[in-house]
ZALUMLUM-131463 format. One record per residue (C-alpha): residue number from 1; residue in one letter; x, y, z. Coordinates in pm, whole numbers. Example, Ala and Ser with C-alpha at 12.3 -4.5 7.8 and 13.67 -1.06 7.14 Angstrom:
BEGIN
+-----+------+--------+--------+--------+
! seq ! type !     c1 !     c2 !     c3 !
+-----+------+--------+--------+--------+
!   1 !    A !   1230 !   -450 !    780 !
!   2 !    S !   1367 !   -106 !    714 !
+-----+------+--------+--------+--------+
//
This chain:
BEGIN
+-----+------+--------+--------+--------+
! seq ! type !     c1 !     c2 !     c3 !
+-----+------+--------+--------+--------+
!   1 !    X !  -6654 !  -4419 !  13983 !
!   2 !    X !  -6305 !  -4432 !  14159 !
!   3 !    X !  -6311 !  -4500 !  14506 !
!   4 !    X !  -6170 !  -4157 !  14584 !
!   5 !    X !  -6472 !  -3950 !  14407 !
!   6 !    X !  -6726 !  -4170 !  14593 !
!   7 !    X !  -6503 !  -4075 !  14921 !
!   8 !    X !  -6518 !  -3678 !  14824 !
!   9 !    X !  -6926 !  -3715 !  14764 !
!  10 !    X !  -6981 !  -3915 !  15082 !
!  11 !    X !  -6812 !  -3658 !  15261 !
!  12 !    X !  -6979 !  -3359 !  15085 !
!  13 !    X !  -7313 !  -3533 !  15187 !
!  14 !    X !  -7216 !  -3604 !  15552 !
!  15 !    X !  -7111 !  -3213 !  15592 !
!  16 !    X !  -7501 !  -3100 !  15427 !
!  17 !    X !  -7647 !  -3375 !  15661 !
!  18 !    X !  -7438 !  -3195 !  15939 !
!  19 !    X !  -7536 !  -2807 !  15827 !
!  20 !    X !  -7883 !  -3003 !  15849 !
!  21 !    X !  -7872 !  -3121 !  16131 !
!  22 !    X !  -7746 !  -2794 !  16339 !
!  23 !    X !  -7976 !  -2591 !  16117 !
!  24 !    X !  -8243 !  -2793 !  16295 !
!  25 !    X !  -8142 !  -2777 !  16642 !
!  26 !    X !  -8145 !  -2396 !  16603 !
!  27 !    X !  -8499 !  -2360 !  16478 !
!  28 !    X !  -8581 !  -2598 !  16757 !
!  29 !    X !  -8399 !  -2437 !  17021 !
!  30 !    X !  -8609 !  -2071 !  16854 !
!  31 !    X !  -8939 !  -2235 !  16867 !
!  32 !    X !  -8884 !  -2311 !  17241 !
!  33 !    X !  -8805 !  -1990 !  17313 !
!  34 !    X !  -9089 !  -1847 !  17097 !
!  35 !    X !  -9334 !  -2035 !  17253 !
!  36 !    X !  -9251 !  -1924 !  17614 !
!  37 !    X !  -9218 !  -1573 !  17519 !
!  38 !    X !  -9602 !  -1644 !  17371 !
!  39 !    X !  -9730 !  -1748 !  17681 !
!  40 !    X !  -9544 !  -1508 !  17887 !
!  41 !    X !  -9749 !  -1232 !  17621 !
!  42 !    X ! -10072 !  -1410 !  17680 !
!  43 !    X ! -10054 !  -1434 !  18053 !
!  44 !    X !  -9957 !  -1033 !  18014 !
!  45 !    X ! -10235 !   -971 !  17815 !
!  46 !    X ! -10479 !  -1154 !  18036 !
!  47 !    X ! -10339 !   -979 !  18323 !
!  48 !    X ! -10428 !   -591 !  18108 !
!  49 !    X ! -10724 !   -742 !  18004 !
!  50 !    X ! -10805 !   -794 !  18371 !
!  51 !    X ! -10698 !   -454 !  18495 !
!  52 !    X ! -10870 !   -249 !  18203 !
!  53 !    X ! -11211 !   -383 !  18308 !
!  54 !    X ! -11150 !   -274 !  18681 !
!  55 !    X ! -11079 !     54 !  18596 !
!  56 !    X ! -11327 !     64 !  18343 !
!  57 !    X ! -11616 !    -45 !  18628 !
!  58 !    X ! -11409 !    193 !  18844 !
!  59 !    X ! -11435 !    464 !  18588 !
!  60 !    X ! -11838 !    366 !  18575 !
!  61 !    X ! -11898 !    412 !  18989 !
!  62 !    X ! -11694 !    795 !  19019 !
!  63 !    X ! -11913 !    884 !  18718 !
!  64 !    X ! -12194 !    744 !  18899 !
!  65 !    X ! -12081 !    909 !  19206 !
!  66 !    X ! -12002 !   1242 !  19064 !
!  67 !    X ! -12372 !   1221 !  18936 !
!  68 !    X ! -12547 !   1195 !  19205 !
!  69 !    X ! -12352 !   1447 !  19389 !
!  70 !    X ! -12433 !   1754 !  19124 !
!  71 !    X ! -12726 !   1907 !  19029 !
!  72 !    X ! -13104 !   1749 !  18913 !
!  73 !    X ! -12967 !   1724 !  18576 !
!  74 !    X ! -12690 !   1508 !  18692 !
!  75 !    X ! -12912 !   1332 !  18887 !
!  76 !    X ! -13145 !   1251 !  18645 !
!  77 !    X ! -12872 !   1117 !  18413 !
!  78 !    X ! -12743 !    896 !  18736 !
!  79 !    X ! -13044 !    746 !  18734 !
!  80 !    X ! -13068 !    686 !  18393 !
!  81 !    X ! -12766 !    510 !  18407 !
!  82 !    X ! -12841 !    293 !  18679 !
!  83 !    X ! -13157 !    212 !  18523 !
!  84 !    X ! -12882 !    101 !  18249 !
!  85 !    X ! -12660 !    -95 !  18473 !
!  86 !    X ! -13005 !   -292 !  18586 !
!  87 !    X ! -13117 !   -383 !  18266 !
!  88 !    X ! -12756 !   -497 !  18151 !
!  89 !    X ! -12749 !   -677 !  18509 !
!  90 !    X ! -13077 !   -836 !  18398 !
!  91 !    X ! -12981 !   -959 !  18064 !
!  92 !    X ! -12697 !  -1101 !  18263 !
!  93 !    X ! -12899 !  -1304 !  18515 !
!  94 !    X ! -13104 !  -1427 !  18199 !
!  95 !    X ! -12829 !  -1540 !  18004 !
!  96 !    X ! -12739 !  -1755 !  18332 !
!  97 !    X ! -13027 !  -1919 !  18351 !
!  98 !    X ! -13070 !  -2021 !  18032 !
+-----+------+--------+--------+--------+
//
């Protein structure tokens, strides 16, 4: 091989090993910026997470309340449903001490 064809490859090879090489910084740079938009998601979702079960035990004590302001039917279910609440509170502790 002439000296000028080996020139021409070595120079087609350094421009892939550049197009490599900034090809790679880019997926690195995404990947950083991925990963913090993950965790920004998961602290987001923790924080829903969080809120949904207060209104959902919020939700629980005005239906609670609203029972036990009605009628004896309503009243009767209120009670069933604290009789609910205890046992769940129960199987609770137990799961604690175990």
């Amino acid at each position: 091989m002439k000296t000028g064809e080996l020139l021409s490859k070595l120079e087609g090879l350094r421009r892939q090993a550049d197009f490599a090489e900034n090809r790679l910084e880019r997926v690195l740079a995404e990947n950083t910026e991925l990963q913090s938009k993950n965790k920004r998601l998961e602290t987001s979702l923790r924080t829903q997470k969080s809120e949904l079960e207060a209104l959902k035990e919020e939700f629980r004590t005005l239906q609670l309340q609203r029972a036990l302001t009605g009628n004896d039917q309503t009243r009767h279910q209120a009670k069933l449903k604290m009789n609910q609440f205890i046992r769940e509170i129960d199987l609770c502790l137990a799961q604690l001490q175990e």
